[in-house]
Each structure stands twice: as C-alpha cells, then as structure tokens.
C-alpha positions in Angstrom: 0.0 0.0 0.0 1.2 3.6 -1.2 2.1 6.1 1.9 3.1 9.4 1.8 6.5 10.3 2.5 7.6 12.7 5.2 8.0 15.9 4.2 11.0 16.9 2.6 12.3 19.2 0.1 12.8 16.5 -3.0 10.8 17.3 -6.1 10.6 16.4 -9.4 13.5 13.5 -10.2 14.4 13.0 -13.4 17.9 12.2 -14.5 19.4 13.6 -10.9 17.5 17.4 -11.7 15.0 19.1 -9.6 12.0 20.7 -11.0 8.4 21.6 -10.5 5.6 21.8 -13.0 4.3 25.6 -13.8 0.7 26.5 -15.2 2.3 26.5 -18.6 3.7 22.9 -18.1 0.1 21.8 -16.7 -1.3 23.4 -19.6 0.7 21.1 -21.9 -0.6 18.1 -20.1 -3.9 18.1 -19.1 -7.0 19.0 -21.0 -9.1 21.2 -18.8 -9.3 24.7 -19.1 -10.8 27.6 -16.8 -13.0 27.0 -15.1 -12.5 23.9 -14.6 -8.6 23.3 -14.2 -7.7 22.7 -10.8 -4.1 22.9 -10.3 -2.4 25.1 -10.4 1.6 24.1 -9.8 3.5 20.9 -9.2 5.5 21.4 -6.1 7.2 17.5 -6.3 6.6 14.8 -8.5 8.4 11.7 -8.2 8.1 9.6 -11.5 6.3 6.1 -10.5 5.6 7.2 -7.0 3.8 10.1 -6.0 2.9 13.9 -6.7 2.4 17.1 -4.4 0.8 19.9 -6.2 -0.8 23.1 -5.4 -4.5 24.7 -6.0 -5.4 28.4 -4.6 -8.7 28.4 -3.6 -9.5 32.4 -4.6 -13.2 34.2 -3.6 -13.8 34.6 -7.5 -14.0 30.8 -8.2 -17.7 30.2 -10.1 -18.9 27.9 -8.0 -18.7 30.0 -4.8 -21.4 32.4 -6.0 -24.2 29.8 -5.6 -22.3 27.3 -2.7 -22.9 28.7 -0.3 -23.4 32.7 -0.9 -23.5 33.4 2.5 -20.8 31.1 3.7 -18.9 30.2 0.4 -17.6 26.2 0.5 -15.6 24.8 -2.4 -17.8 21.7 -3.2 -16.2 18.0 -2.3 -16.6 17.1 -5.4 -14.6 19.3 -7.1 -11.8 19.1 -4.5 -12.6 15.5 -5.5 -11.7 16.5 -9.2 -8.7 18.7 -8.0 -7.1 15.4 -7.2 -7.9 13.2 -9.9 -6.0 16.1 -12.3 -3.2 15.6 -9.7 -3.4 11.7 -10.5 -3.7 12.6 -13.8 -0.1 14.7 -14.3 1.1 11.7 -12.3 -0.1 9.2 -14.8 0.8 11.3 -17.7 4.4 11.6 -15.9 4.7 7.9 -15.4 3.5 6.6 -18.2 6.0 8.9 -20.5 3.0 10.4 -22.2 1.8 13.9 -23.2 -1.6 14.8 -23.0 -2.1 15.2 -27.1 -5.4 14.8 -29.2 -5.4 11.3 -28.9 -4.6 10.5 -25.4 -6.6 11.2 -22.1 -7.0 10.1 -18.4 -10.3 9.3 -17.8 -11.2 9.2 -13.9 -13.1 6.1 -13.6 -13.4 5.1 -9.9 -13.7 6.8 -5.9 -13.6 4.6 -3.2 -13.4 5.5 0.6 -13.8 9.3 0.0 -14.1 10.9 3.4 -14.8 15.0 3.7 -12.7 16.3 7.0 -13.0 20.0 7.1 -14.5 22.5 4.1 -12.3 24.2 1.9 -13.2 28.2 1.8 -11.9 31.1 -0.3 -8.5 32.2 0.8 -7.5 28.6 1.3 -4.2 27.0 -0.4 -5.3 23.6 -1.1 -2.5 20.7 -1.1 -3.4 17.7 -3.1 -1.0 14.5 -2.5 -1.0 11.9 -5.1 0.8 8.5 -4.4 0.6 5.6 -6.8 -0.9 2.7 -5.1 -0.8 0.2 -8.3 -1.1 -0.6 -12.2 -3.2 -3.5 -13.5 -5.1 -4.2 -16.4 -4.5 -0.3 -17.8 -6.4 0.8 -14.3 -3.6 2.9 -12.0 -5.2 3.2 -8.6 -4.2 6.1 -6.3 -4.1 7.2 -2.6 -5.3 10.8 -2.1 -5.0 13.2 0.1 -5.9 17.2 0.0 -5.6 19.6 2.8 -5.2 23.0 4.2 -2.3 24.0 6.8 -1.5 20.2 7.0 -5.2 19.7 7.5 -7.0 17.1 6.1 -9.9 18.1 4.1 -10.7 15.7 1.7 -8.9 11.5 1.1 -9.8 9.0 -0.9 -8.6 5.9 -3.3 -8.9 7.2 -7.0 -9.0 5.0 -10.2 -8.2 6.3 -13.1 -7.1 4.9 -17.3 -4.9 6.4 -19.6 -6.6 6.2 -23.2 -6.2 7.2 -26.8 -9.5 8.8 -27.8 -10.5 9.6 -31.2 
C-alpha cells in the first residue's frame, strides 16, 4: 500500500534534476481549461511514485457564488476532481506520455472518499498523489488534499490512460 512520504524538500527526479511543474507545463498536459482546471503548480513529483501539487482556492471561483453565498464552500466534489488532475499529471508523468489529441485520463473510480473539514476562499489547497498500483491499464491512487496540514478531503482514486478519437 502507497504512503506518503515525510515531508522533505525533493521534487521532481528525473535524470538527478529538480524541477516543478508551472501553469504553462500543466497546460501542456492536461486537458481542462478555466474554469474547470484545478491545479495550479506541481511542487514534487516523483516519476512512478507520488505527486504534491498546489490549488489556490480564490473568492472569484464560479462555484462559490451559488455554494454557499453566505458562507462560500468549495464543493467535495470538485476538490474530489482537483485530485484526480493531480493523478492525472502523475499518470501522464509515469507513463512517459503527453496529453495530445489522442490520449486522455479518464477518472473512472472513488472509493473510501471521506470529507474532514470545508475548503473556503482564501484557502491554499495541497493535493497529495501517491501511486498505489497498475493493473489491467487501471492505476489506482491514494489521495490526500488539505489545508495547513489539514486534512480536508482522502480517498482511493481509479483512473485509465486512453487514446480517444
């Protein structure tokens, strides 16, 4: 079973350099777009293993003007989505695969999803990735978001990599 690692300052391995993933970089991989892309960096991604990325939860997000007006909550389910897209650069990382026409990571499982605390505007979201396996084309992740070491939202994610078209 996957566990997250302590915390430490490691990010991004590949061939002994350190790197992080930018909005430009996430742009190139995944396929959602405003209003519904939810990361916004990569802090560490470990090829294989696991992912740490980064969503700022701002007052001006869509959803907050109808949930709740008077006491605005990002919905679980989108903080849901928020890490599937994590498992997603994670997948795309892994596999050795850039999101193009033809490819995409369809999120096709949630098991165990349990909602901690409620993520409000003014919040940084953390969303921890960590492979858990790969059979059969299905890569299965543990989950984790949270605020201020917090947990907010975990959950087992399934997810596929497939060529669409």
């Amino acid at each position: 079973m996957a566990r997250f690692p302590p915390g430490g300052r490691r990010r991004w391995r590949q061939g002994g350099h350190l790197s992080v993933l930018d909005i430009h970089q996430i742009l190139k991989r995944l396929p959602h777009r405003y209003p519904l892309l939810l990361v916004d960096r990569v802090l560490e991604l470990e090829i294989n293993h696991r992912i740490k990325a980064l969503k700022n939860v701002s007052i001006n997000e869509p959803f907050f003007v109808g949930h709740f007006p008077h006491r605005p909550v990002m919905p679980g389910v989108l903080t849901l989505e928020a890490l599937a897209q994590a498992a997603a650069l994670l997948a795309f990382e892994s596999a050795g695969a850039s999101v193009a026409p033809d490819a995409i990571v369809y999120f096709v499982g949630i098991d165990g999803a349990r909602f901690k605390r409620p993520v409000e505007p003014g919040d940084q979201l953390i969303l921890e990735v960590a492979i858990d396996r790969m059979k059969a084309g299905i890569w299965k992740f543990k989950t984790r978001a949270s605020v201020n070491g917090e947990t907010a939202v975990e959950a087992d994610l399934m997810c596929t990599l497939r060529k669409v078209g």
